[in-house]
N, C-alpha and C positions, 0 to 999 in steps of 0.2 A: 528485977528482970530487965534484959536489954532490952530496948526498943528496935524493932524491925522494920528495913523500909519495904512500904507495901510495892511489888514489882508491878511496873507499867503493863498493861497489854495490849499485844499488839496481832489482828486479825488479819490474816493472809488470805485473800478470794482469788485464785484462778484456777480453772479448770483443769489447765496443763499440771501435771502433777511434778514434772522437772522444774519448772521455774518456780512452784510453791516450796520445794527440797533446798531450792539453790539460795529463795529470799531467808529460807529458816536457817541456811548454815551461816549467811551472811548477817544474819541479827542476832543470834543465838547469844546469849549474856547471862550474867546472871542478874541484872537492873532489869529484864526482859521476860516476858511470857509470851510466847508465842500458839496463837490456835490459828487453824486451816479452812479453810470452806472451797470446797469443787465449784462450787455454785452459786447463784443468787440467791435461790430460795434455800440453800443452806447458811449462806451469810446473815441471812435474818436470823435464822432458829438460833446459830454459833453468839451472835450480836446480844439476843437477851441473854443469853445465859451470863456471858462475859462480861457485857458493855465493857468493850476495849478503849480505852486511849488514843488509838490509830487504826486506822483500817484499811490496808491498801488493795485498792478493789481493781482489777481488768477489767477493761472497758469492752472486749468482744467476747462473749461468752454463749454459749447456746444457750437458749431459754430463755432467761433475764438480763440482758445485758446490763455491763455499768454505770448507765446512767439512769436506769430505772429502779437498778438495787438503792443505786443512792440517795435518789429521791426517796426510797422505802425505809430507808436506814435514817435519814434523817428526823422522820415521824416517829422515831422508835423512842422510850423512854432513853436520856441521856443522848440521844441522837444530836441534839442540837451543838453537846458539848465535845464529842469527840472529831479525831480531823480525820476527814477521809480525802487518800491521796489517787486522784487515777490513775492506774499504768495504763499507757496506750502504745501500739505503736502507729497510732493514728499523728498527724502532724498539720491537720486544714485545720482553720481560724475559727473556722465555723462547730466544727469539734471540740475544742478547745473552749469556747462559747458556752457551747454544748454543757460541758462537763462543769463550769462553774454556775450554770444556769441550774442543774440539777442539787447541787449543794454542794463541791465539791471542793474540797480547802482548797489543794493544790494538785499538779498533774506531775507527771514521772516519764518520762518518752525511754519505747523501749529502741534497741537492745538496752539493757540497762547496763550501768558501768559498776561493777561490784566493789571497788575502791572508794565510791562516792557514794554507793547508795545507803551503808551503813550510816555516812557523816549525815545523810540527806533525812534521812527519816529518824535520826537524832536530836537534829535541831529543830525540826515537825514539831518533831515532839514537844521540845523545849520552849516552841514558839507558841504552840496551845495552851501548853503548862501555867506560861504565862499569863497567857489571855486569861481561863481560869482564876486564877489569882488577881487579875484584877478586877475581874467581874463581882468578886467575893468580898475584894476590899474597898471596892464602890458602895456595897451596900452597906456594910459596917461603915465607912467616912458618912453618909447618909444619916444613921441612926446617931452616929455620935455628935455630929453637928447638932442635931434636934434637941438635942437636952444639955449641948455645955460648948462654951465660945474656947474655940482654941487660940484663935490669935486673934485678936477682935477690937476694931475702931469705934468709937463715938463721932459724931459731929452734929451739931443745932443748927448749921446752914446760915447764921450768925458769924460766928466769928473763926477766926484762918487758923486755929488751933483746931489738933485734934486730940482725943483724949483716946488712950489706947494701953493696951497691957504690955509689961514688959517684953515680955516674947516679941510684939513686934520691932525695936528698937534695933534686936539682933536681926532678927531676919532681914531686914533694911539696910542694916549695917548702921546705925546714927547711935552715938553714943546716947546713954538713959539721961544724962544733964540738960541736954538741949530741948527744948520746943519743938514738937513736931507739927508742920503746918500744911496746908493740903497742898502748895506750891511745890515744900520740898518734897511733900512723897510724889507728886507728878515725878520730879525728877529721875526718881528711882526706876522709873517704869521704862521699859523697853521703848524708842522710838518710833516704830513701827507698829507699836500696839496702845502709844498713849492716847493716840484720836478715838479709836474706841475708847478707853476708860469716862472721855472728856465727855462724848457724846451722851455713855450711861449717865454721870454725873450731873449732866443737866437736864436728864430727862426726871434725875429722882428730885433735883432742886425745884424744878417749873412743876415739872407734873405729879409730883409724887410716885414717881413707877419707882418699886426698887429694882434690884438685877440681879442676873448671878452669870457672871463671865470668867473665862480665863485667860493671862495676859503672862507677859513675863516682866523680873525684876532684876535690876542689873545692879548687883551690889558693889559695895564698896572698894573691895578684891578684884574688882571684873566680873568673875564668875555669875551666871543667869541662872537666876531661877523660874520657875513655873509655878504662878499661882491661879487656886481656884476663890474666887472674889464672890460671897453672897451679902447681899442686904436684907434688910428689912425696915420701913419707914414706920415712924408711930408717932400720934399728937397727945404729948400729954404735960398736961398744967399751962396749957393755952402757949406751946412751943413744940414748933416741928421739931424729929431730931431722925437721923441715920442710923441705924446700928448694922456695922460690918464685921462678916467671919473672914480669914486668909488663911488657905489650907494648901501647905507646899505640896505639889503635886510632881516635882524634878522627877521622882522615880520611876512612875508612871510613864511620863512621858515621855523617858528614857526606854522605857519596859515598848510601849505602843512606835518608839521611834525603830527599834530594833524588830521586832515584828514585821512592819514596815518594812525595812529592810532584805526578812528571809523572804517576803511576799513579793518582792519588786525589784531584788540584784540575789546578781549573781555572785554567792558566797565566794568561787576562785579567784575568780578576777575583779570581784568587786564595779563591773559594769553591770547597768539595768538588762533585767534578762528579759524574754520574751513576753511575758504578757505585761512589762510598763513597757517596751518598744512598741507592741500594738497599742495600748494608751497613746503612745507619742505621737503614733502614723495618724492615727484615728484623729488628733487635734491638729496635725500637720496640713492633714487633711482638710479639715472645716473651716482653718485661718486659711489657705492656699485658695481656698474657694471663697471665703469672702471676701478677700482683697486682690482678687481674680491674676494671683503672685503663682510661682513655677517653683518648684522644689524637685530635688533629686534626692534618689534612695542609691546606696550602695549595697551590693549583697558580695562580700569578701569569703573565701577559705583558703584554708591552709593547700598548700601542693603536697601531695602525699605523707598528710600527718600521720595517716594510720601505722604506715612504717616505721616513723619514729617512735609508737607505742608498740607495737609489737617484737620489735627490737631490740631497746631503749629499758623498754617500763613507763607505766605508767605518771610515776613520780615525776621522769623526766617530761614525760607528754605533758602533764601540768603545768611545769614550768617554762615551756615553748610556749602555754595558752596565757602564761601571764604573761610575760615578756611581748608577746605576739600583741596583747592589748595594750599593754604601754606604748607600744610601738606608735598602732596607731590611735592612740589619745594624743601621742606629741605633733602626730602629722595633722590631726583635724585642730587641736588646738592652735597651733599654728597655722590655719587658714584664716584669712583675713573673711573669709565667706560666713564662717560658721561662730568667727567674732561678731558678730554681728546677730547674732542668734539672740534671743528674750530671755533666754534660761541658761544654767550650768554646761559648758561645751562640752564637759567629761561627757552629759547624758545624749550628744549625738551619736556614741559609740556604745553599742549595744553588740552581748553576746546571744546568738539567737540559740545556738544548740550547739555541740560537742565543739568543731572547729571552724563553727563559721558567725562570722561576725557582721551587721549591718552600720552604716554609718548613712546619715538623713544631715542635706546641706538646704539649710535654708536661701531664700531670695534672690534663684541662680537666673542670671538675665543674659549669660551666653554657655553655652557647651562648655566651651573652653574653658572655663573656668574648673568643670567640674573634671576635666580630662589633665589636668596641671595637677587638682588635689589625686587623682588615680596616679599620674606619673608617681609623684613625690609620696605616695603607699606602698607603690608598686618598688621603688628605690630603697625605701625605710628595712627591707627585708633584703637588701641584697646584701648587707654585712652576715655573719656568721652568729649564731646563740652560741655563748661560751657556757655551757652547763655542766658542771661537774666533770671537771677538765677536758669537755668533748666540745668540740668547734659541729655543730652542726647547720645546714643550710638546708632554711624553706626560704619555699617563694609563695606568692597569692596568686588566684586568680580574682578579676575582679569583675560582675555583673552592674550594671546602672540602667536604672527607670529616670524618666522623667514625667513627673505629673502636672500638664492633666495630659501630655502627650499619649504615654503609655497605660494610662490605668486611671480609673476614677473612683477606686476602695483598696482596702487593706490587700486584700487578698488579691485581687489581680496586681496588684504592685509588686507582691511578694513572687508573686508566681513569675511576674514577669523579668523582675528582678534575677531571679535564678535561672531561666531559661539562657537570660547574656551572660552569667557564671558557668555555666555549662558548655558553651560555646566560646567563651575562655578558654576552660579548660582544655575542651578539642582544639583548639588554635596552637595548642603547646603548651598553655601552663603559663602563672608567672607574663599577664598581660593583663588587658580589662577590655569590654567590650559595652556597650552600646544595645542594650533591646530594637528588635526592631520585626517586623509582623512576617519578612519571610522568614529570620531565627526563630518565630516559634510555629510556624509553617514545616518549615524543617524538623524541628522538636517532634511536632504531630506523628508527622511521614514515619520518624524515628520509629517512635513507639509504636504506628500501626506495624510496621514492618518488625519489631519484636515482637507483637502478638500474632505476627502471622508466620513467624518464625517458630514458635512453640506449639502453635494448631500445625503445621508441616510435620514437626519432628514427630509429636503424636497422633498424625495419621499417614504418616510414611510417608510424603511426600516427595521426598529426594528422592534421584537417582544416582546410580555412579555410572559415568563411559568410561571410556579406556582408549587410551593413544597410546598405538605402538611404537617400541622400540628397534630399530634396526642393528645391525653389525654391518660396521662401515664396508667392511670387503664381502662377506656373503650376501648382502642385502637380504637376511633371512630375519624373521620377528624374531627377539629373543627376550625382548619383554613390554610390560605394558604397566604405562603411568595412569593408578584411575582416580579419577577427575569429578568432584562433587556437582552435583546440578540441582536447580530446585525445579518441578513443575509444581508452579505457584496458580491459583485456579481463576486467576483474570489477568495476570501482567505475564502469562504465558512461562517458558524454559529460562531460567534466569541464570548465569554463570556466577562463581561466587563473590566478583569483585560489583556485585552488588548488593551482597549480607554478610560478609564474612567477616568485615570491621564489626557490626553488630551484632553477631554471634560471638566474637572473643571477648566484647565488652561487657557481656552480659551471663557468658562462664557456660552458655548453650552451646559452644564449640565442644565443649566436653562431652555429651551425649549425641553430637552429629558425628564428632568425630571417633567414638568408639563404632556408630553404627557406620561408618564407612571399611572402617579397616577389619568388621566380620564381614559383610557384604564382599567387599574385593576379595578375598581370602578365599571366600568361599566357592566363586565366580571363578576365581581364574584354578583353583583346587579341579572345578568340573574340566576347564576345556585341557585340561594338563591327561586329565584321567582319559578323555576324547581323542586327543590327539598325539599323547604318549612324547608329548613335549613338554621339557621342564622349564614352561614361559616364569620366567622373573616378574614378579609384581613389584612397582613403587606404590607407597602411600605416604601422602602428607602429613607432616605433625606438628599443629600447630603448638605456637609456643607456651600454652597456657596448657596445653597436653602434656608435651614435656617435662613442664615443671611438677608435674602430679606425679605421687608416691605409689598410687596405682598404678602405671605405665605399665611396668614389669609384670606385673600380674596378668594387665589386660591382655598384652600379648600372647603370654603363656597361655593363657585360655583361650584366646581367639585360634590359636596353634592346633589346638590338643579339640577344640569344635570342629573347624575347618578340616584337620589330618595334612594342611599346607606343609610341605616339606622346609623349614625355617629358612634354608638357605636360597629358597627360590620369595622371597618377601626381605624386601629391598626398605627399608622407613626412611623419607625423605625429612631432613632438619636443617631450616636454616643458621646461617653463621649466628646472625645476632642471637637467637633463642639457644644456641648451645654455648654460645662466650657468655649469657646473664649471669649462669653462678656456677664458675668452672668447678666449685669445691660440692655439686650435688652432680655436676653435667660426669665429672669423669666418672666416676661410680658405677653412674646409670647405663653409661657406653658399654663400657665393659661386661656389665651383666647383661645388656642385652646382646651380644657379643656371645655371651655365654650360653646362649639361647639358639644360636648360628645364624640368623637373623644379621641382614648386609647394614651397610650403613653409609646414607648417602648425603654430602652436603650441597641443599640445594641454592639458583642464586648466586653460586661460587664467585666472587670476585665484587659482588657489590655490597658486603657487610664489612665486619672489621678487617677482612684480609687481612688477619695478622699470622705468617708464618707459622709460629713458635708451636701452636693450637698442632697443626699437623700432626707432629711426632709424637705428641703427646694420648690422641685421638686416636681410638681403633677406628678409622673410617678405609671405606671401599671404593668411594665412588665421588669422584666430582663433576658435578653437570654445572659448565659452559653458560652464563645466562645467555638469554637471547637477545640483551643491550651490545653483546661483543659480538653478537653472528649476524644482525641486522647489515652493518655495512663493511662487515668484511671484507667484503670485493673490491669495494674504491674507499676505505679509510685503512690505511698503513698501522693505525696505531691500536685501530682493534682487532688487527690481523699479527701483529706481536704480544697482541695480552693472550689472544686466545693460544698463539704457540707455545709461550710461556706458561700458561695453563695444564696444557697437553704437556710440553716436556717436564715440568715439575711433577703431576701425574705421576710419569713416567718413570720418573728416576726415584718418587716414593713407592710404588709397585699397584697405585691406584687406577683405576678405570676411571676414563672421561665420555662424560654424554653431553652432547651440543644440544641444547634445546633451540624451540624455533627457526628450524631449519625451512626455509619457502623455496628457493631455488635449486635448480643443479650448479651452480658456478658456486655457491656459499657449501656446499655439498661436497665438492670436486676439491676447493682449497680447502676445507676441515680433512678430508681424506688423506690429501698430499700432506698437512700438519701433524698426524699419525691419529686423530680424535678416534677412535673407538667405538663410539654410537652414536646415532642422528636419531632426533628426535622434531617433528615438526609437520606443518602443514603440505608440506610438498610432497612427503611419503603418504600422511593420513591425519585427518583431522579427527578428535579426539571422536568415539563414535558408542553409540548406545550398544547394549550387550545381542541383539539380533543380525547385527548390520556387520561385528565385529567375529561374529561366529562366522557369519559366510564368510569375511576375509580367511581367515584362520583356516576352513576346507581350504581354499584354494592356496 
């Protein structure tokens, strides 16, 4: 009868019932058993039945969270032996703590990457598998020592011979003809580990202690082995004598070094992954403090990796992460700062998670020094990855702490560290910046002001005004641009060039910005039906609206709610958001075109100004910034853009609207230019919907 292998299992705990579907299609085998638990107090009940292999628990769960299953799970029979992995999408130090303090083998950071997580909780596996196995074969070497000498010395503490069985000869490497004498086996012994062996030696000589150590041996070949070394001393027939066991232990070792290994690097790139870099900080730490010495932390990432994965593949997103760390292994290694370092320079270079990486410079005694190693990082990327015949181009950005300046633990180093990665980033990309208490000052404000952005959106806090449109020769309204407002409930009416970067960064602009353009629609639909004028409405779209698949729909709906007649609803786009991806931007013109819906480029003249776009573009309407109208009157040269503006217009059969119009003399020449409509403070400043109704009677 064949022998079968018994399938591993492996217990799936979250709540969410999608991410338990998505871990089981991604581990599904036939080497594999998979069972499910919603719960904590189902993961226990699922646990006895099974006693899995592996157990990948969520760490937020209703009820019993994951760190309390795990603690529950590890008192469980066979608890001790199987590896429980946390998923989190938690990412603080102190979590993390958290979760190996509870018992937990190892942790999983969500999103999870489905490409890695099959290889990730494979080698879990393999790496418990192991442990196992030696835990087993420890106890069998144990018993079998006990009753029979596998490789085994004499010595009477007398004379410089030793008496020993042939197996040792080989293991040594010394042929069986020669004398073996306790000098030449010192020899054999690893130099780094012979002062221990010396030490035990004279403790069993003077004191009688015997021992039991492990040491390595460095045979004849080269090649090092690892021995486990026991004595035992005994007096008989009025003569001390030794008797030693030697039990090669290389596989082991090898078995515990690899281990090691999945515990403390990271399998892609083969740099120490985050919890031996928190090791590192943590000793970087306590030597910086007692020799009252200054260290700097780097916190690196990629410039829009994400892109190159979603694009790309992930295959190749891999191979940007190794090369990315080669990259900078060459640049730290080649620091005369981090030469200087007590330990391996590879382990200054730590991947902390997906695309970002920390580098830790020991015994920095000016800035500059550390601002030469960010140059010469910042440079190391500005060649091209040649991957699989694609030249492609990242750049870093780069954050830097200095301790004890910036931070005096792990965690505000870390934190602080990223704050000047983030401000990097805003700075443009592809720099490096400096921590420093108003950057995370600013951070703060950030965040209050995104949380005070989403309590607004869900409790209505915005308003929309409305700045009229004129026609240059009737001076009659004929439309109205409506204009976002926050009334914010302590920093009072806020205009949007104080949230509006933080609302698109944060993908909020998408639900402010649908609720403006039902509101406006709906508003100017009333005073249309009031006043039996078919007022034009503009509204704003921002670029990150644009680029959504929904657009087209939203409209249509907004349309068909409203009753808005399409062609009196004007959608304002700037150049740059409609040149991003000309092969999704035409499409979407057109079909909203299809719609009867205007289309206005707003801005005109300060984006890519490039021609060609025109003809290609159903648009209707281009608005004049108010950079060309401000000094129209005494600058020559923005009183030519703006004619040229108007006569190209003209001859494409488009309408031009001047924004920010303030006087009559900037009024008078747009008129005599042929401009079409004025838009600006001198007619009316943009105005709330009570203020704008009386305009409108009169």
């Amino acid at each position: 009868m064949a022998n079968t292998i018994k399938k591993q299992v492996v217990l799936i705990v979250d709540d969410d019932p999608v991410t338990r579907m998505l871990m089981t299609q991604s581990l599904t085998s036939t080497e594999l058993e998979i069972v499910e638990a919603a719960s904590g107090e189902d993961a226990i009940v699922q646990f006895s039945l099974h006693k899995p292999d592996i157990t990948l628990l969520d760490v937020s769960m209703p009820g019993m969270n994951g760190f309390e299953c795990c603690a529950r799970l590890r008192a469980l029979p066979k608890g001790a032996e199987c590896a429980i992995v946390m998923v989190t999408a938690l990412d603080d130090v102190e979590d993390i703590e958290q979760a190996f303090e509870s018992g937990a083998t190892d942790f999983i950071t969500k999103p999870l990457k489905w490409p890695l997580f099959r290889h990730r909780v494979r080698y879990i596996l393999k790496a418990n598998r192991t442990l196992q196995e030696l835990s087993l074969n420890k106890n069998k070497l144990a018993k079998a020592q006990s009753i029979a000498n596998l490789v085994y010395w004499e010595w009477d503490f007398e004379s410089e011979f030793l008496e020993c069985s042939s197996d040792m000869f080989a293991m040594l490497g010394f042929s069986k003809e020669i004398n073996l004498t306790v000098r030449s086996a010192l020899k054999k012994v690893h130099p780094e580990d012979r002062t221990k062996l010396i030490i035990a030696l004279k403790q069993a000589v003077y004191e009688k202690q015997s021992y039991d150590i492990e040491y390595r041996i460095i045979r004849s070949d080269g090649s090092v082995l690892f021995v486990n070394e026991r004595t035992d001393i005994s007096f008989e027939y009025g003569q001390w004598r030794i008797v030693g066991t030697l039990h090669d232990i290389t596989s082991r070792k090898q078995s515990e070094q690899e281990i090691t290994y999945y515990a403390y690097y990271d399998t892609l790139t083969d740099l120490p992954n985050r919890r031996l870099f928190i090791e590192q900080l943590e000793t970087a730490i306590a030597s910086a403090k007692r020799h009252q010495a200054q260290f700097a932390l780097m916190f690196l990432d990629l410039d829009r990796f994400k892109y190159i994965n979603d694009t790309y593949g992930h295959h190749i997103g891999d191979e940007v992460l190794c090369q990315s760390a080669q990259r900078i292994r060459e640049c730290v290694r080649d620091s005369d700062l981090v030469a200087k370092a007590n330990y391996d320079t590879d382990n200054r270079v730590a991947r902390l998670a997906g695309d970002e990486f920390t580098v830790l410079l020991d015994d920095i005694s000016k800035v500059e020094q550390v601002a030469e190693i960010a140059n010469r990082l910042i440079g190391a990327f500005s060649a091209p990855f040649f991957i699989s015949e694609k030249h492609l181009h990242i750049s870093i950005s780069v954050g830097i702490t200095l301790y004890p300046d910036d931070g005096h633990n792990v965690q505000t180093l870390l934190q602080h560290a990223d704050v000047a990665m983030y401000h990097a980033k805003e700075k443009g990309r592809n720099n490096y910046q400096f921590f420093s208490e108003s950057m995370n000052n600013y951070l703060k404000l950030r965040l209050e002001m995104e949380n005070d952005l989403r309590i607004a959106l869900s409790e209505q806090q915005f308003e929309v005004y409305y700045q009229p449109q004129y026609d240059a020769e009737s001076m009659a309204i004929v439309g109205l641009e409506a204009l976002l407002r926050w009334r914010h409930p302590t920093k009072g009416l806020l205009t949007p060039n104080y949230f509006i970067e933080i609302a698109e960064s944060t993908g909020l602009i998408l639900g402010i910005g649908d609720w403006v353009l039902m509101q406006a629609c709906r508003q100017v639909r009333q005073w249309q039906k009031e006043s039996g004028c078919a007022y034009r409405v503009a509204v704003n779209l921002s670029a990150s609206q644009f680029t959504q698949s929904y657009l087209l729909d939203t409209v249509r709906k907004t349309l068909d709610e409203t009753g808005l007649p399409p062609e009196t609803l004007e959608l304002e786009i700037t150049e740059t958001a409609m040149l991003k991806d000309t092969a999704e931007t035409i499409p979407l013109l057109f079909s909203l075109k299809k719609l009867g819906v205007r289309l206005a480029i707003d801005d005109f003249g300060t984006g890519y100004s490039s021609l060609s776009y025109l003809k290609n573009f159903p648009i209707d309407t281009l608005k004049i910034d108010r950079t060309f109208v401000e000094e129209i009157v005494t600058n020559s040269k923005d009183c030519a853009i703006a004619q040229t503006i108007v006569q190209l217009a003209d001859n494409l059969q488009l309408c031009t609207i001047a924004e920010g119009v303030e006087t009559s003399e900037q009024a008078d020449i747009l008129r005599k230019l042929g401009c079409a409509e004025f838009q600006g403070f001198y007619f009316s400043h943009p105005l709330p919907v009570p203020q704008l109704s009386l305009l409108l009677e009169h």
